[in-house]
N, C-alpha and C positions, 0 to 999 in steps of 0.2 A: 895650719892646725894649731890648738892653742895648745899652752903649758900643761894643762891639766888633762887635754886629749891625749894627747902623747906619752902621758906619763899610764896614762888608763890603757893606751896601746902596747904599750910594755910589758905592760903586767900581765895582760890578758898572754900576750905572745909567750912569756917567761912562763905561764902556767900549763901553756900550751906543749911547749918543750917539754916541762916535765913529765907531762902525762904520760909523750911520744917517750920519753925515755927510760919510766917506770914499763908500760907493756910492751917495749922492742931487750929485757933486758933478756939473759937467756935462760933463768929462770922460768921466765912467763913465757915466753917462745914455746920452749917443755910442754906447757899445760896447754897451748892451744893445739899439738898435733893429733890428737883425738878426733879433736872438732872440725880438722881438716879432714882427715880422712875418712870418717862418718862421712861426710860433707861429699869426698869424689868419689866413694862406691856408694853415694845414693843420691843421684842427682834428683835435685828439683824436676817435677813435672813440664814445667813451663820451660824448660830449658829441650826437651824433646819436641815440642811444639815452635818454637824459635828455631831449630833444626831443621824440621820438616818445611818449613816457611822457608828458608834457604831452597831448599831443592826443588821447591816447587814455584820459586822468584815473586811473582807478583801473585798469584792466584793462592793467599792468604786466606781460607775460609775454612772451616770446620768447629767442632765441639770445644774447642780449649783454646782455639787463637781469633780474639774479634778482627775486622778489615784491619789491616795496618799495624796490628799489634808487635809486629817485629823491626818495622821501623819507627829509630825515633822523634824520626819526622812526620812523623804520618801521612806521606807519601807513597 
């Protein structure tokens, strides 16, 4: 890697940190638990249909899950 790649690798990384370090501080921690918990008493749709795809193993068909939609192999 040359001089000037690595220096560009730095900086990106350094600005990287800071971002992670600005939204993990606990400040902003605060302000995301709304949006958690909105979040776990109203799940996504698609997350009942990835459910149901569980219990019923490989026979993945109906209105809300295409073949293979719950694996991410599509297998």
């Amino acid at each position: 890697m040359q001089a000037a790649d690595a220096a560009a690798a730095a900086q990106v990384r350094a600005e990287q940190f800071r971002f992670f370090a600005e939204a993990l501080k606990t400040a902003k921690l605060k302000l995301y638990v709304p949006h958690f918990v909105s979040e776990a008493e109203v799940p996504p749709a698609s997350w009942a249909c990835l459910a149901a795809s569980a219990v019923i193993s490989r026979a993945r068909t109906g209105p809300c899950c295409p073949p293979d939609a719950a694996s991410p192999s599509g297998s």
